[in-house]
C-alpha positions as a Markdown table, in Angstrom:
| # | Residue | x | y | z |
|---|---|---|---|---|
| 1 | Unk | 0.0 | 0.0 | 0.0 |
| 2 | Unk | 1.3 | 3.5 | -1.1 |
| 3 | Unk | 2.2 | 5.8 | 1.8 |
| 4 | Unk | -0.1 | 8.7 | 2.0 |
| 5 | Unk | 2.1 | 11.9 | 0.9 |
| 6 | Unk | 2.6 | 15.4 | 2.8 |
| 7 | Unk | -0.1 | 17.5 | 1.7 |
| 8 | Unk | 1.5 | 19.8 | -1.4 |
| 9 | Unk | 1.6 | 23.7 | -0.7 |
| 10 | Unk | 0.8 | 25.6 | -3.7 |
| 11 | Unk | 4.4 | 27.2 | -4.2 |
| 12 | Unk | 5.7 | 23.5 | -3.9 |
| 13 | Unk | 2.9 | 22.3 | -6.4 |
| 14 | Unk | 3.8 | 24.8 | -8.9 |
| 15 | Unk | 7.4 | 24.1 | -8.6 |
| 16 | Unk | 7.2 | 20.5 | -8.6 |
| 17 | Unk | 4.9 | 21.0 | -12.0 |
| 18 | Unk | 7.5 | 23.4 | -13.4 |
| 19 | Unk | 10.1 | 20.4 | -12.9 |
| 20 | Unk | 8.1 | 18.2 | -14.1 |
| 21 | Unk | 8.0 | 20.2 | -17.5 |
| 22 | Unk | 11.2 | 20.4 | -18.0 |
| 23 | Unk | 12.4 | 16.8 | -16.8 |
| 24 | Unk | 9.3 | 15.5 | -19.5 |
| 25 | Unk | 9.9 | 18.0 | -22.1 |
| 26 | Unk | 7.0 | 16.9 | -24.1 |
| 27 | Unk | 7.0 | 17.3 | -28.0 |
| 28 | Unk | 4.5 | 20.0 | -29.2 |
| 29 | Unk | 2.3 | 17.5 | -31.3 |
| 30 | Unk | 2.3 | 14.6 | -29.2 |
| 31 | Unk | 1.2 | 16.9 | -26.4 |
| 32 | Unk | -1.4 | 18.8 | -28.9 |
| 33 | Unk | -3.3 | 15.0 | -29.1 |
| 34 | Unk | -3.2 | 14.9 | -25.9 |
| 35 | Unk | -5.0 | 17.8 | -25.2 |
| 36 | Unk | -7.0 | 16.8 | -28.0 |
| 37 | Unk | -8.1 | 14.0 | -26.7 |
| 38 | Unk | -8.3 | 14.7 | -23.2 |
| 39 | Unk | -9.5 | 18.0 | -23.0 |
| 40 | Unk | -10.9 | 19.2 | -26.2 |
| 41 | Unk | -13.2 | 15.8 | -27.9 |
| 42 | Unk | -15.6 | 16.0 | -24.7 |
| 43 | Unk | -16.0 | 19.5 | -25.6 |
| 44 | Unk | -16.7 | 19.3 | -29.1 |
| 45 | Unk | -13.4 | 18.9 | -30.6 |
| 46 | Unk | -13.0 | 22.1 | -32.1 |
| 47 | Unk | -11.0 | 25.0 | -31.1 |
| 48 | Unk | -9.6 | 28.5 | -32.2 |
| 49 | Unk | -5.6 | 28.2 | -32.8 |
| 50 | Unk | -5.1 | 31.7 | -30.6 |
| 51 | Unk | -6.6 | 29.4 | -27.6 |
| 52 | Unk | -4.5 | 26.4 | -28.5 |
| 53 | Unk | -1.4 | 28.5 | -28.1 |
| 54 | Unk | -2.5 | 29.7 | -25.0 |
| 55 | Unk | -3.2 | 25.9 | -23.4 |
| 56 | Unk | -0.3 | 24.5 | -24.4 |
| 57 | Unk | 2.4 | 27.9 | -23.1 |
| 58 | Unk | 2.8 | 26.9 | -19.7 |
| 59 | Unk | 4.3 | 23.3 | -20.9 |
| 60 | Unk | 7.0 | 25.4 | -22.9 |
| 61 | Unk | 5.6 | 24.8 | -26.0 |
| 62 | Unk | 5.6 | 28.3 | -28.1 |
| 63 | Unk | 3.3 | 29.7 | -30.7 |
| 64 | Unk | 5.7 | 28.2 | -34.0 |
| 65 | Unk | 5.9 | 25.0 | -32.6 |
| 66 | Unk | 2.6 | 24.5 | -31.9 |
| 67 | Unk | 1.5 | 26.3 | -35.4 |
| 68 | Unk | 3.7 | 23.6 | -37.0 |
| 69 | Unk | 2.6 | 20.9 | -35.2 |
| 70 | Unk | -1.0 | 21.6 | -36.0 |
| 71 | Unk | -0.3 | 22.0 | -39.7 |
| 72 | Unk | 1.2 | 18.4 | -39.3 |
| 73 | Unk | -2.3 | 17.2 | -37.8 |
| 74 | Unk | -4.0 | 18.3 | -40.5 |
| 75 | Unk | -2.2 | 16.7 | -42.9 |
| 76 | Unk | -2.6 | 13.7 | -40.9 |
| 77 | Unk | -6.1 | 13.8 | -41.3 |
| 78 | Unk | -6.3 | 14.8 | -37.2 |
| 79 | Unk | -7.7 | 18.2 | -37.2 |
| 80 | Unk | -9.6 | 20.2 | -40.0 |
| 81 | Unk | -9.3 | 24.2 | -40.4 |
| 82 | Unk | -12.0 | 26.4 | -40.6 |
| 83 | Unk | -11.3 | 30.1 | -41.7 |
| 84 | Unk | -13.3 | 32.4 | -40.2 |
| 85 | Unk | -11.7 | 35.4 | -41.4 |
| 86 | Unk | -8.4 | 36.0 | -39.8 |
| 87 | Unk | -8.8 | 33.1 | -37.3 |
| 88 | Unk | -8.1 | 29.6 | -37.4 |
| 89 | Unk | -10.3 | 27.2 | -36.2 |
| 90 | Unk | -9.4 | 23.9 | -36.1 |
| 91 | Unk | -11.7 | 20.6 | -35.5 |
| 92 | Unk | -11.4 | 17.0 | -35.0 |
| 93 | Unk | -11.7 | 15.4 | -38.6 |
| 94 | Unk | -14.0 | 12.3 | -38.8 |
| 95 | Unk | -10.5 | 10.2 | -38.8 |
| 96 | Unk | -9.5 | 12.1 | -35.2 |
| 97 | Unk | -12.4 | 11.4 | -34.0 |
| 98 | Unk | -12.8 | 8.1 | -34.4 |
| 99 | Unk | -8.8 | 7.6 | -33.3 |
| 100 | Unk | -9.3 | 9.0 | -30.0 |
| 101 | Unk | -12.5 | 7.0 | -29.6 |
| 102 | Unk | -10.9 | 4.0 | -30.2 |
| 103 | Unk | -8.0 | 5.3 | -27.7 |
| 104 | Unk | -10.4 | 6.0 | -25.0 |
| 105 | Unk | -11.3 | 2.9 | -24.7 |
| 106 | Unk | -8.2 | 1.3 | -23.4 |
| 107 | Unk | -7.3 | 4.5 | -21.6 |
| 108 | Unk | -10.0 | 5.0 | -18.7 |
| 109 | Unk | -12.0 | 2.1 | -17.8 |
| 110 | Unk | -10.0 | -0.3 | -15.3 |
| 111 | Unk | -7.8 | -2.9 | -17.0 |
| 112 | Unk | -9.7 | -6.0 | -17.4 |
| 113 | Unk | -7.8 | -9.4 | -16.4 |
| 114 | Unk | -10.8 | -12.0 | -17.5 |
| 115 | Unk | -10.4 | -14.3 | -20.6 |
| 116 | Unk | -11.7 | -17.1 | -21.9 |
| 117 | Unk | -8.6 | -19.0 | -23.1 |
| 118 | Unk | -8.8 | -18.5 | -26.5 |
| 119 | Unk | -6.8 | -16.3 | -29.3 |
| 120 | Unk | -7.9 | -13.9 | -32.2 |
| 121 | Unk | -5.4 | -14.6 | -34.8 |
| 122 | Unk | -5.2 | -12.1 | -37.7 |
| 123 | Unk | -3.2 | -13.3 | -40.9 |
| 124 | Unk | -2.6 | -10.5 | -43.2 |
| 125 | Unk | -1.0 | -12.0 | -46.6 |
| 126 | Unk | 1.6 | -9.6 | -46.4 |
| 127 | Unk | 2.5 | -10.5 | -49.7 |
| 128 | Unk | -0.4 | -8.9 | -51.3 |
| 129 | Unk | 0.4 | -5.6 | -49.6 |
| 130 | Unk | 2.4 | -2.5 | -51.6 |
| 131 | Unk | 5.5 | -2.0 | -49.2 |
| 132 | Unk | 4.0 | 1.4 | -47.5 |
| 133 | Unk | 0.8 | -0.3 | -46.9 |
| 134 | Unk | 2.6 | -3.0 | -45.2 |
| 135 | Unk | 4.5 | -1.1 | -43.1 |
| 136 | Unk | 1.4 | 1.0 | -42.2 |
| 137 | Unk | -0.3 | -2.0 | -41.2 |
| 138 | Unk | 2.4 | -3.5 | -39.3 |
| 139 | Unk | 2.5 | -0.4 | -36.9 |
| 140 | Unk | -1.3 | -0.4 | -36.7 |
| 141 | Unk | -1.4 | -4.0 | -35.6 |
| 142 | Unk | 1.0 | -3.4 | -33.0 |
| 143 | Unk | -0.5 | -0.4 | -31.5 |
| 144 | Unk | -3.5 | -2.3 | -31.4 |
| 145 | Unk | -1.7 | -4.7 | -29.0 |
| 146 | Unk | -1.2 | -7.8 | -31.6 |
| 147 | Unk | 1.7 | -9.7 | -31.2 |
| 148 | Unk | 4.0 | -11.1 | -34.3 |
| 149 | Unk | 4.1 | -14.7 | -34.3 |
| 150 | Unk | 5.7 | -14.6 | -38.5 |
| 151 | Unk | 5.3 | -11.8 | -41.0 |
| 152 | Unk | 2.5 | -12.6 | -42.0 |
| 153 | Unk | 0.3 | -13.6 | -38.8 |
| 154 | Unk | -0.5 | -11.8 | -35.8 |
| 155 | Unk | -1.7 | -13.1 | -32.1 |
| 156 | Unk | -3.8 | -11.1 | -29.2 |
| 157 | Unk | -5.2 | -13.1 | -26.5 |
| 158 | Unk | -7.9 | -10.0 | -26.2 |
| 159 | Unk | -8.3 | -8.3 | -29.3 |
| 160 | Unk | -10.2 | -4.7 | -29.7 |
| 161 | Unk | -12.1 | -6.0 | -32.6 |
| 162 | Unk | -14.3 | -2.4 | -33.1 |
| 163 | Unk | -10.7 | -0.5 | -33.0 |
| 164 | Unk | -9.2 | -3.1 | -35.6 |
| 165 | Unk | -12.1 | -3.2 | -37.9 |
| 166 | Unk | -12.3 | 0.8 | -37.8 |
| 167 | Unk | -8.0 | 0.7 | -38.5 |
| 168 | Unk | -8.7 | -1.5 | -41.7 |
| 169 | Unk | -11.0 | 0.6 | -43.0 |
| 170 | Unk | -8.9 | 4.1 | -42.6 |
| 171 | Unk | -5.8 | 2.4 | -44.1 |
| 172 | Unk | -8.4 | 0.8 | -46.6 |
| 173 | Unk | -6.9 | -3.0 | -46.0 |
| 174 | Unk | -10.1 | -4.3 | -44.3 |
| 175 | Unk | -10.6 | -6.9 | -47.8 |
| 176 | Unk | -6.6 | -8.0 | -47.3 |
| 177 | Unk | -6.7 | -9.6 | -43.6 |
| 178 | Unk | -8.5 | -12.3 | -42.2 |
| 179 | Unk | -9.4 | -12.5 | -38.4 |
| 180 | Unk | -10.6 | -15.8 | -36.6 |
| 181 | Unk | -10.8 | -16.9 | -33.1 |
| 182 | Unk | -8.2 | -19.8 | -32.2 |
| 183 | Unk | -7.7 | -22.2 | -29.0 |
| 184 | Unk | -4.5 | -22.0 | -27.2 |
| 185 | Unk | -3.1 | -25.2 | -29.1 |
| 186 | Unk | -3.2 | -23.4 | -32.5 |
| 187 | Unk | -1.4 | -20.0 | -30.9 |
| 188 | Unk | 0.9 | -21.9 | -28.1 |
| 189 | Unk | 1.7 | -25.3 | -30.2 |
| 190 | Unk | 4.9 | -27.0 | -28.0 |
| 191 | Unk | 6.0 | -23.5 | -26.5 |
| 192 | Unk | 6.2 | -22.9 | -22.9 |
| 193 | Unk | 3.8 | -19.9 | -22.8 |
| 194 | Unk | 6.1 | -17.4 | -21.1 |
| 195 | Unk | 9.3 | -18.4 | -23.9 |
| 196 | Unk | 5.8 | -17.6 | -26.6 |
| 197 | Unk | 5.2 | -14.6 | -25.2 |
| 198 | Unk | 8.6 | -13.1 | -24.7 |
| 199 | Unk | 8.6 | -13.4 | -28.6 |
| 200 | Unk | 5.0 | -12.2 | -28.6 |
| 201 | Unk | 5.5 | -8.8 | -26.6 |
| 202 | Unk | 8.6 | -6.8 | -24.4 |
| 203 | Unk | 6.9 | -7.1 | -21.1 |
| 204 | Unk | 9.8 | -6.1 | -19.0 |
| 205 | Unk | 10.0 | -2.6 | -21.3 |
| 206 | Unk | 6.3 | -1.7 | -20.6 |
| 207 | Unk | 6.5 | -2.7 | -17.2 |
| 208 | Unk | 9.3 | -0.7 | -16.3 |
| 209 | Unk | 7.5 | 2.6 | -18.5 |
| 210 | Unk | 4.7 | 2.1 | -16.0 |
| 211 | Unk | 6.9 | 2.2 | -12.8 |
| 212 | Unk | 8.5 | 5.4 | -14.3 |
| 213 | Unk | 5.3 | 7.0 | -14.7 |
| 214 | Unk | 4.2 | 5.5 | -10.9 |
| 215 | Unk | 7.6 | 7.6 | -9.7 |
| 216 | Unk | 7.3 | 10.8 | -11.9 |
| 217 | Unk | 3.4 | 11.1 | -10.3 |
| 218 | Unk | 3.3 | 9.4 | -7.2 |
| 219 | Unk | 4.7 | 12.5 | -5.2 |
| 220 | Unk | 1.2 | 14.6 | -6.3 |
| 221 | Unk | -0.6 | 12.6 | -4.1 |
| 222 | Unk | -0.1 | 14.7 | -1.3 |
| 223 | Unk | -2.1 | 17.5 | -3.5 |
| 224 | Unk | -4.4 | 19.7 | -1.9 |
| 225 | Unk | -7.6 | 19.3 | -2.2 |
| 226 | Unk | -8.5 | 22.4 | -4.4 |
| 227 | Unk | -5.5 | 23.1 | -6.3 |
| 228 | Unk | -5.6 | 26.3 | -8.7 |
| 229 | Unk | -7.1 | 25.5 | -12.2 |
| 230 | Unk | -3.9 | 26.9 | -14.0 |
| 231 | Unk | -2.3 | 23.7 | -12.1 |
| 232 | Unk | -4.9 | 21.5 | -12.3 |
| 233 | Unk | -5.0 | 21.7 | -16.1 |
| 234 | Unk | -1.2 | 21.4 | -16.2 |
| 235 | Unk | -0.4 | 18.8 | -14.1 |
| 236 | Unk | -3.8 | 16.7 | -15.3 |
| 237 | Unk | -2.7 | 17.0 | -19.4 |
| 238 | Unk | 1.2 | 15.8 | -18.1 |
| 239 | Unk | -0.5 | 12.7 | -15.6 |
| 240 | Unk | -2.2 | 11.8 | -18.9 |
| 241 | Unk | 0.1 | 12.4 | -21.6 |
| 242 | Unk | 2.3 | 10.1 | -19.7 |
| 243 | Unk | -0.2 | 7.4 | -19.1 |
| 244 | Unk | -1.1 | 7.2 | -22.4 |
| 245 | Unk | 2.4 | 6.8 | -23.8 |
| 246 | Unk | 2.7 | 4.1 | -21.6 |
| 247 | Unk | -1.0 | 2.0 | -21.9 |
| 248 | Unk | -0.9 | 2.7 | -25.5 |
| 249 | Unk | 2.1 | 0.2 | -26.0 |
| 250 | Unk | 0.7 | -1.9 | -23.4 |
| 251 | Unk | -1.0 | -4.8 | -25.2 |
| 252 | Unk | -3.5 | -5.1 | -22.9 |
| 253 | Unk | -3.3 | -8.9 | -22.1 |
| 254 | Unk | -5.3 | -11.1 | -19.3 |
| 255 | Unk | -4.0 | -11.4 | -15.7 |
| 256 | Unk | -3.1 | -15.0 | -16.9 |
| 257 | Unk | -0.8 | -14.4 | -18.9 |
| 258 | Unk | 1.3 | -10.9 | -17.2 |
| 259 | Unk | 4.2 | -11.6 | -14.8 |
| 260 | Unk | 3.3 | -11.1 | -11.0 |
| 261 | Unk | 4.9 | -8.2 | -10.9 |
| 262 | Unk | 2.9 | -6.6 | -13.5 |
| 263 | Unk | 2.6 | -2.4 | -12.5 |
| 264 | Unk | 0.0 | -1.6 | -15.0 |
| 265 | Unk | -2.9 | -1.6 | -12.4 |
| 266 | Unk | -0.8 | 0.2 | -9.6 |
| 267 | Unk | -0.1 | 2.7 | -12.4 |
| 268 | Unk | -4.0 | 2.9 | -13.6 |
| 269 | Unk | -5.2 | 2.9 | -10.1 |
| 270 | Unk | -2.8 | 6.5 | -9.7 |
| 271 | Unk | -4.1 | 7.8 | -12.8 |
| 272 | Unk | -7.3 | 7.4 | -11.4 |
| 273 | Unk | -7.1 | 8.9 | -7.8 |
| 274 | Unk | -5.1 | 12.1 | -9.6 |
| 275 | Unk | -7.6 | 12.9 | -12.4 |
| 276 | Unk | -10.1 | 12.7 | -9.9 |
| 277 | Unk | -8.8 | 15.6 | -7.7 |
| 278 | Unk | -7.9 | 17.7 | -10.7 |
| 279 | Unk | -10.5 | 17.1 | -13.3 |
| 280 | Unk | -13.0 | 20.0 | -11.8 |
| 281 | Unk | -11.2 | 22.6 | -10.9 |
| 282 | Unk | -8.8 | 21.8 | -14.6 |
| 283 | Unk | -12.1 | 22.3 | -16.5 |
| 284 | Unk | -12.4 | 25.7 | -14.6 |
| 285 | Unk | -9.2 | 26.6 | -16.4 |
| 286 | Unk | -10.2 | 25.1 | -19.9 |
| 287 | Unk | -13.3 | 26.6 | -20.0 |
| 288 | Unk | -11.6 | 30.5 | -19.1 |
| 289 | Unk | -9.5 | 30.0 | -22.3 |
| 290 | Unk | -10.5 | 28.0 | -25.3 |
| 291 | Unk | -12.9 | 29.2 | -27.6 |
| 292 | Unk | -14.4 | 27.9 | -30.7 |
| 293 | Unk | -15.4 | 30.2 | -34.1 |
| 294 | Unk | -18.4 | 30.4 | -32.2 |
| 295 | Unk | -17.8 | 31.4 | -28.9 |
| 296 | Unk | -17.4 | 29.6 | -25.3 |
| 297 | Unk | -16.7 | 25.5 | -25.7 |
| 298 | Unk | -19.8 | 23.6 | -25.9 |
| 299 | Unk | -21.0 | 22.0 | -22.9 |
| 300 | Unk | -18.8 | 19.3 | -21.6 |
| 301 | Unk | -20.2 | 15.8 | -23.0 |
| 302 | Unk | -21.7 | 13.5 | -20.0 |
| 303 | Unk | -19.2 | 11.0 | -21.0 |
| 304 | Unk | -16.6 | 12.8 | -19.4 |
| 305 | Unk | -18.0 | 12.4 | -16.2 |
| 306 | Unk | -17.6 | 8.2 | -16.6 |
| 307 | Unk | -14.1 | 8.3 | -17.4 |
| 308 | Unk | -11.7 | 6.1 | -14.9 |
| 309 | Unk | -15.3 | 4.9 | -13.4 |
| 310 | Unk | -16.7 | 8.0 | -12.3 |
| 311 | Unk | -15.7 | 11.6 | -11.3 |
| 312 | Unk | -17.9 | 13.8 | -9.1 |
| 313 | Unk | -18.1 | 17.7 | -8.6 |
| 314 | Unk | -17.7 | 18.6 | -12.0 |
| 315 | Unk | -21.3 | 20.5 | -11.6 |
| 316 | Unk | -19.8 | 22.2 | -8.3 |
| 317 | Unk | -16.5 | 23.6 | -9.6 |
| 318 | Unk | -16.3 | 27.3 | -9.7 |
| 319 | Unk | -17.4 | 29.1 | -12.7 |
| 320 | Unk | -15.0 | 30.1 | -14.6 |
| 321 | Unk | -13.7 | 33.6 | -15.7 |
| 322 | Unk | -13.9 | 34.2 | -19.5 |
| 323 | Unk | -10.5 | 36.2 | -20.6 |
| 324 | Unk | -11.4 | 38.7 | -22.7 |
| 325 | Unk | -9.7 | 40.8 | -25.7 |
């Protein structure tokens, strides 16, 4: 069981955010999904540039960086602009959306360790594929968790079939793979399952990326319980930004087959308690700055409110200031 931490003071919350900052140094456009994703889709998933550059100053990321970066997006089908004169307004494409939909749903619920034995297999006759294709949905398959048992055939014990199904059909492969369900035998054949899944998936490496991120966040536990929303929002888009880099290489398996030293639910379980405390008063914050092309964000989607199985007091956080000019 963790030790409960000294309560923070706000001068030592601000400073241990500040280091923070600078010992993550996040890259402008990794950071931008994250806020994307975090902050923005429950809102809408639009957002004037001016506001954009104002969220993402205090993590050191400038007005050219973050001008690039967005360009970048949109030529990753990410984000969409909208002139509106001389603003830019930027929104979630279809694509985005869909990506971060997709994300979500290995990001907040509570790991699930249950499964019924068997495999999904994908086999992707990687001969048929042009060579960018391939590569394209090589990466994809991995992000998705699958592991590689040849070049052409791919193993998850737990498969997010809707995620899969929607990654076929944006890279336009869906006709080139085939997907069935498999018992052990066919997946494990003579192989001692852990020398199988060493091959499979690096388990040590995301293990130890989830005791890193358990050691960077740990000490905010001893946070007030009404920090500022200018720190809220910080530290609450670096506690994520850092989870998600780590659970989105996590493949997600059953408790059956992780080592017993597995951090992934210690490191879930921290997420949690943090967003918790900041994800009220960091919506204070939000709300003050970001703006669409037509005004104040939307209302914040009831979703939100589900995420790492429930937060409460987002209808009693104080109303926000509107900046104006």
């Amino acid at each position: 069981m963790a030790k409960k931490a000294n309560p923070l003071t706000l001068s030592g919350l601000e400073a241990s955010i500040d280091a923070l900052v600078g010992s993550l140094a996040p890259r402008a456009k990794s950071l931008i999904v994250t806020v994307l994703g975090d902050a923005l889709a429950p809102h809408g998933g639009a957002i004037w540039l001016g506001s954009l550059i104002l969220l993402m100053a205090p993590f050191g990321i400038n007005e050219r960086a973050v001008r690039t970066s967005v360009l970048r997006l949109v030529r990753e089908d990410w984000l969409v602009a909208k002139p509106r004169g001389r603003r830019s307004d930027y929104s979630l494409t279809e694509a985005g959306s869909q990506r971060i939909a997709d994300s979500e749903r290995r990001i907040y619920p509570s790991p699930r360790w249950d499964w019924d034995g068997r495999w999904h297999i994908v086999f992707t006759g990687l001969g048929a594929i042009a060579g960018d294709n391939r590569a394209r949905l090589r990466r994809t398959l991995r992000w998705l968790g699958f592991g590689v048992v040849n070049g052409n055939v791919f193993a998850h014990p737990r498969a997010d079939l809707d995620g899969l199904a929607h990654a076929l059909a944006e890279l336009g492969l869906a006709d080139e793979v085939v997907t069935v369900r498999a018992e052990p035998e066919a997946i494990l054949g003579d192989k001692p399952r852990r020398d199988l899944l060493g091959g499979l998936w690096n388990l040590d490496e995301v293990s130890a990326a989830y005791r890193r991120f358990i050691e960077r966040f740990t000490h905010f536990r001893g946070l007030a319980d009404h920090p500022t929303p200018s720190a809220s929002f910080t530290l609450r888009i670096l506690l994520m930004h850092e989870y998600r880099r780590v659970q989105l290489r996590d493949p997600g398996l059953p408790a059956a087959l992780l080592p017993p030293d597995w951090a992934g639910m210690e490191a879930w379980t921290l997420a949690r308690e943090l967003y918790r405390k900041l994800a009220a008063t960091s919506q204070v914050y939000l709300t003050s700055i970001a703006e669409t092309d037509t005004g104040p964000l939307p209302p914040l989607a009831a979703s939100f409110g589900e995420r790492f199985g429930g937060i409460v007091g987002l209808d009693r956080a104080p109303a926000s200031t509107k900046r104006s000019g």
